[in-house]
C-alpha positions, 0 to 999 in steps of 0.5 A: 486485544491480541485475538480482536486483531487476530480475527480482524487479520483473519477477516481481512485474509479470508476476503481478500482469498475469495476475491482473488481464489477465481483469478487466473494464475496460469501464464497463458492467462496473463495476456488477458491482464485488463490492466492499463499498461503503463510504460515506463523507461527501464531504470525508473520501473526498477526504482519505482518497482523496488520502492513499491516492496519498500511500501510493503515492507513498511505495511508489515512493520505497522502490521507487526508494531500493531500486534505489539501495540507499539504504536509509537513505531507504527506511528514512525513508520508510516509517517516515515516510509510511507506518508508524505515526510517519505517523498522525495526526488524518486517521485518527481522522476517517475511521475512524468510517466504516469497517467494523472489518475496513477500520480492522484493514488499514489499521492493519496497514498502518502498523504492517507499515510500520513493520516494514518500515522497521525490515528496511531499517535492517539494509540485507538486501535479501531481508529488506526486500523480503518485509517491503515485500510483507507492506506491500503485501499490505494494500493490495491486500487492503483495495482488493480488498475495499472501495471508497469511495463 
């Protein structure tokens, strides 16, 4: 089971790689950023840009209770940091800010999440891995469309 989950990760790394091997990284290159701008007051960026690495940082610890096979923790975890149950009054500050479409994936996001903690509480390994990458799939949809400012 370990090395399935390996190889699954080493998939998932190697096409996200060869998605972004031909992106520009030069700062020259960042003018041409397509993104949508989203401006937002300096102190609701930092707290929403901080909150973002929290997410992340939940991502990795499901990632981790996977390999583990601990799924009672993933389960915890993206119920808890990432799903719905995780919601609270730093929403509601930076949503007035967002394009309807933005506040649409982040809440899609945590409710997704809350799937998901729901598939690891069955402790079916294939089943929570597509609920973590329907998870996923906001977040990388969301940073691919939009940027804060």
């Amino acid at each position: 089971m370990k090395i399935k989950f390996f190889l699954i990760n080493l998939v998932i790394f190697a096409v996200v790689y060869s998605a972004y091997a031909g992106t520009p990284h030069a700062p020259s290159e960042i003018s041409k950023d397509a993104r949508q701008a989203v401006q937002f007051p300096p102190q609701i960026k930092t707290a929403m840009l901080a909150r973002m690495r929290e997410n992340f940082a939940a991502i990795h610890e499901i990632h981790a209770a996977l390999a583990a096979e601990d799924f009672e923790t993933a389960a915890d975890v993206a119920e808890n940091q990432l799903g719905t149950s995780s919601l609270g009054p730093h929403n509601a500050r930076q949503q007035p800010y967002m394009p309807p479409s933005m506040q649409h994936l982040g809440m899609a996001m945590h409710s997704s999440a809350s799937d998901l903690a729901r598939a690891l509480q069955e402790h079916d390994m294939q089943k929570s891995l597509k609920a973590l990458t329907v998870t996923t799939s906001y977040c990388v949809a969301c940073h691919a469309t939009y940027r804060a400012r």
